[in-house]
N, C-alpha and C positions, 0 to 999 in steps of 0.2 A: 308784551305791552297790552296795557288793558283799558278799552274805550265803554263808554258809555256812562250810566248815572248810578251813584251808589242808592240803590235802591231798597225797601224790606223785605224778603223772601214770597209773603202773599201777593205784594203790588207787584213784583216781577213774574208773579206765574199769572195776574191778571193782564199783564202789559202781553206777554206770551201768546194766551187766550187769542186777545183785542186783533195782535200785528196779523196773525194765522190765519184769525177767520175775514181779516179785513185783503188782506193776501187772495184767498182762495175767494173771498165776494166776486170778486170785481170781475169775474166772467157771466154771471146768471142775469145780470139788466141786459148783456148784450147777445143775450140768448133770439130776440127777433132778427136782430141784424144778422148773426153767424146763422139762423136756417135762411134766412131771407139769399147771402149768398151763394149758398150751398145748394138752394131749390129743391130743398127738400121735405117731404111734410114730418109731421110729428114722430110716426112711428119711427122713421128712419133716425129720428134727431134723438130720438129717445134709447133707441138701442148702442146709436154713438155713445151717449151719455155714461154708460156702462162702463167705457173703457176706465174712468178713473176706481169706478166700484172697485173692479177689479183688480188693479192694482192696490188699491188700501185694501184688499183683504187679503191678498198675496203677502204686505206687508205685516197685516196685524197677525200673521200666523205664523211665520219665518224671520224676522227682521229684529226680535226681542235679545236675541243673542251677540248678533252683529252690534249692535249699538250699546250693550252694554261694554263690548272690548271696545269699539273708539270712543265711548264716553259721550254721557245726554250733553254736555257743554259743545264739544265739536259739533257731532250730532244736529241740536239745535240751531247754531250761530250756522250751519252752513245748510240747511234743509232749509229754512223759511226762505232766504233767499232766491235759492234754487228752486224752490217751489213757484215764486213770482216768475223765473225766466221759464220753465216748462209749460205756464200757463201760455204767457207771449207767444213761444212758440205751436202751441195749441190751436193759435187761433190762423197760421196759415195753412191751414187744412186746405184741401180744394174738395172735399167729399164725405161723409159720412165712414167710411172705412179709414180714412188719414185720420179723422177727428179723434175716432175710437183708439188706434194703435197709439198716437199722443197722448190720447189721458191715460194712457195706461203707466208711466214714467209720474205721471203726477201722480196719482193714487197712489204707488209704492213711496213717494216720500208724504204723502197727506199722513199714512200708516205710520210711517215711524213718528213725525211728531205727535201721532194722537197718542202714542206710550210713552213719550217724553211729559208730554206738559199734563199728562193725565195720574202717572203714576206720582209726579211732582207736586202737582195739588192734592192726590192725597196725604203723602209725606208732609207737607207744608203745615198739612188740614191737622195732623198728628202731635206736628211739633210744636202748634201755638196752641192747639189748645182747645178748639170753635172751629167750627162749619166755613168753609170756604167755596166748595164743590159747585155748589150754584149759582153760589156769585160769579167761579173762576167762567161758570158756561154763560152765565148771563153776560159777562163782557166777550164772550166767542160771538156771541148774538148782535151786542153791541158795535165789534166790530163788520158782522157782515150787514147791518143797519148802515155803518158808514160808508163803506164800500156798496153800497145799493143806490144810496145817493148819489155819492161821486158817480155812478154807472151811467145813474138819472139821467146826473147833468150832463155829461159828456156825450152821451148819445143824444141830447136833443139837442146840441153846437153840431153834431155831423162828425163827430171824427170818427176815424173807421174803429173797429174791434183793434186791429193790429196795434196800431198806433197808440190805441187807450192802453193796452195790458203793457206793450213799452215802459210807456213811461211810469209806468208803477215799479218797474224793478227798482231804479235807485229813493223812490219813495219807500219802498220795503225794505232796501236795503239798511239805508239809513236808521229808519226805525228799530230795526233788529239789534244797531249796533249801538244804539243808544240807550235802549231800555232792555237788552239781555248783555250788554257787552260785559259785565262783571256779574253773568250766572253764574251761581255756583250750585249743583246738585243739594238739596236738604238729603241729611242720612239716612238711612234705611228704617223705617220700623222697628223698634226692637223686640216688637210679639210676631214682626213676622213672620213666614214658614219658607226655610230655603229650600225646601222641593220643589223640585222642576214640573210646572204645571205643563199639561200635556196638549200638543199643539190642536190635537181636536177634541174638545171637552162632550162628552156625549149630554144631551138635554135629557132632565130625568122631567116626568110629567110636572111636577110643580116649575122647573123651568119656563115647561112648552104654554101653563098659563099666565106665566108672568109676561111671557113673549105676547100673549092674547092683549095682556092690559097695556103693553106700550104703541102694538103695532100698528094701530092709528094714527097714534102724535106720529110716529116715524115716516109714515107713506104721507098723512098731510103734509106735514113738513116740509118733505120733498116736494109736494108736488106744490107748495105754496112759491120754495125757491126755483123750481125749473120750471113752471109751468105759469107762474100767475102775471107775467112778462108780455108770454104768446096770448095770453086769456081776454088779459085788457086790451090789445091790440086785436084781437080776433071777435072780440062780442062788443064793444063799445069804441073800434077805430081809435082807442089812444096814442096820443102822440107820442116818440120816445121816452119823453122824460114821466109822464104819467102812468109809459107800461113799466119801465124799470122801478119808479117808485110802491108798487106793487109790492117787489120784492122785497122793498125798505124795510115796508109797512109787516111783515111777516116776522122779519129778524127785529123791526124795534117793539112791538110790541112783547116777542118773546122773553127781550132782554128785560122790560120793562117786569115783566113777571117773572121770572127767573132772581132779579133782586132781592125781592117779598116770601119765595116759596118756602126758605127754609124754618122763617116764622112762620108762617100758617102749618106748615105741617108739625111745627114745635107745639102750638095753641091747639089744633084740631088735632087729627090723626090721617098719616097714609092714607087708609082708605076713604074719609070723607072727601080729602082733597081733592085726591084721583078720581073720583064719582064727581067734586065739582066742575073739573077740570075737562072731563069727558064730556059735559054737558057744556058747558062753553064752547070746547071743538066741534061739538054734534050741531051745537047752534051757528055757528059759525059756516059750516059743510053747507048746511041748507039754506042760510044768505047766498053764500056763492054761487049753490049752484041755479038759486031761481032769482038771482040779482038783476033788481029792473034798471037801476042804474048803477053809472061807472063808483058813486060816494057810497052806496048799496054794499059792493063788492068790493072795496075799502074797509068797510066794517066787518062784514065774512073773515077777509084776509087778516084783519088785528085778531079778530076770534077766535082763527085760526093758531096765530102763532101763543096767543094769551093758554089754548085751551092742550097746545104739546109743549107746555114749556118744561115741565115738570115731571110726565109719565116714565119716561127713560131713566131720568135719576132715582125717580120712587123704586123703581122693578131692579133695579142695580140693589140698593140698601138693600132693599128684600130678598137677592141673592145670595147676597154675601152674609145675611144674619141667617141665612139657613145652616143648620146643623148636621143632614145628610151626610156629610162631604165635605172636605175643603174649602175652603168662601171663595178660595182662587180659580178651585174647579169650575163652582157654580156662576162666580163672575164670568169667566171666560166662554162659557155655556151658554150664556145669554147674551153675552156681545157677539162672541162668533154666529150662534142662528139667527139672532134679529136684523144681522148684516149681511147674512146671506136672503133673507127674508129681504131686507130695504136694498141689497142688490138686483133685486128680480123688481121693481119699484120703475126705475125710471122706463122700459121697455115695454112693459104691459102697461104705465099711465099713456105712454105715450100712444100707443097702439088702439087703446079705447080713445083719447084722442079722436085720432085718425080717422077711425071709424064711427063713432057716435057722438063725435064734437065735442070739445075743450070742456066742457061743462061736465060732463062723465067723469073726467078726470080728478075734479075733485065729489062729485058724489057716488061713487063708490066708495068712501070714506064712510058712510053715513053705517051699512053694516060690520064696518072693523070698530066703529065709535059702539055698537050695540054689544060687541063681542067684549070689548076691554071692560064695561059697564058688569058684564056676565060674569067677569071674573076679578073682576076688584078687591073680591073679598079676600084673594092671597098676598094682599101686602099688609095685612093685621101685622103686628110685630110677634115673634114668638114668645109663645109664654116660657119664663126662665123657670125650671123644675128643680126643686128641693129635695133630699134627703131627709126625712126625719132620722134623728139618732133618738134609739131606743134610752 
């Protein structure tokens, strides 16, 4: 029996996107409240944080083979779900060590759907014909915008953490079953390469600088959705609803850009973008971190998300058009290290944190924004090389 909306293949990997990232939002507004119970400071909250890392990297490395034997359809329709109930249960942690071993169950299914709905938007992107890939992230974005709100609101009515991620289950539920109840897989590529890409791809140097050009957007990023919560509440005394709208304001404006990106980079080129894009983040870092007031740090925060919305997708394209090597090598080479890179993210922001105050957290951003700027120049596209025949 088959429930939900006969939908088109791209609007069902967008609907995907939307339900996931609105799914996994809905814990980062309520990041004051869960240390505020826990009485713990930053470092501590930040090394918990970990524990999903590590699960989604546990996942994206092991979990590729398992899900293609029970199939992206089961797979799918029963992870998002389950991902809303391991959140819930997440949040009755009594300490920093529960919190951690919790997110570790989430992380391993975050993992599996980030190879479902990612290798489906490419397949999708293949089969119609046009560019889907930013938009599909732009509505991930847009979902953890909506969920940022909803967080807003809810924590500033008092209800506890526990309570809010509750009642999200049969709101996810529902959604899943609505707008994926008649997923069907898109088919496989047919220039694909059925070789078995290898579970740890080694970084060749042009990898390790394309990691230089993203890993700005990536640590902002993060530290825009785990940190910009505690920030407004910690430097400007924000109400709940004003510190969670922080986060809003990071995921709406990214999605806002993420719509646009695929045109500009069609009109200019990669690396002008990327060079735009770094200086909107770099401007942004240094709103935040010397923001004299709470609408200051507002603007920082859009600038922030305005200025990663796009780096990670450019350094992807540019992995995969490399020639080296396999593009599946190379792709997996720069997801696996940039993740293990944005795994070491929430413990050290948090720990500077701690120690040199919420502000630190996002300005040490300001030298990975110089680093990515340094090497921008390797997302030129390749030049395609000719044969003359004599």
């Amino acid at each position: 029996m088959r429930f939900g909306l006969a939908l088109s293949p791209q609007i069902k990997v967008f609907g995907a996107f939307f339900v996931y990232s609105f799914c996994m939002g809905s814990m980062f507004p309520r990041l004051p409240d869960i240390q505020r119970a826990m009485g713990v400071g930053e470092g501590q909250l930040g090394l918990a944080l970990v524990g999903s890392a590590v699960g989604t990297l546990i996942s994206l490395t092991f979990a590729g083979r398992i899900i293609e034997r029970i199939g992206y359809r089961r797979t799918l329709l029963f992870a998002i779900p389950l991902l809303s109930m391991l959140y819930a249960l997440a949040m009755w942690a009594n300490g920093p060590l529960m919190f951690f071993l919790l997110l570790i169950p989430v992380g391993l299914t975050i993992g599996a759907i980030e190879i479902i709905i990612n290798i489906e938007a490419d397949r999708v992107e293949h089969a119609v014909g046009k560019r889907i890939m930013s938009r599909a992230h732009a509505f991930w974005s847009l979902g953890f915008f909506s969920a940022g709100m909803v967080g807003a609101l809810v924590a500033q009515m008092g209800v506890s953490p526990q309570l809010h991620l509750i009642a999200m289950i049969p709101v996810v539920l529902v959604a899943t079953l609505v707008i994926l109840g008649q997923f069907q897989p898109a088919p496989h590529r047919a220039t694909s390469s059925t070789d078995e890409t290898p579970r740890l791809a080694r970084p060749t140097t042009a990898i390790m600088l394309l990691v230089g050009v993203c890993l700005s957007a990536m640590l902002m990023e993060g530290a825009g959705i785990d940190w910009s919560a505690i920030y407004m509440r910690d430097i400007f005394g924000a109400e709940p609803f004003w510190a969670g709208f922080a986060v809003a304001i990071v995921a709406g404006s990214q999605a806002f850009a993420r719509f646009f990106a695929d045109g500009f980079v069609d009109r200019l080129s990669p690396v002008r973008v990327a060079r735009i894009l770094l200086c909107i983040l770099g401007i942004g870092v240094v709103i935040v971190f010397l923001a004299p007031s709470a609408w200051a740090a507002y603007l920082g925060f859009a600038m922030i998300g305005i200025g990663s919305s796009a780096l990670f997708p450019l350094a992807m394209s540019a992995a995969a058009q490399r020639t080296d090597r396999p593009a599946a090598i190379n792709v997996a080479a720069l997801a696996q290290f940039s993740f293990t890179a944005f795994l070491l993210g929430p413990p050290l922001l948090g720990l500077i944190a701690e120690h040199y105050g919420i502000q630190w957290t996002f300005g040490v951003g300001l030298p990975l924004v110089a680093l990515g700027l340094a090497t921008a120049h390797v997302l030129a596209p390749r030049p395609v090389t000719r044969t003359a025949t004599p």
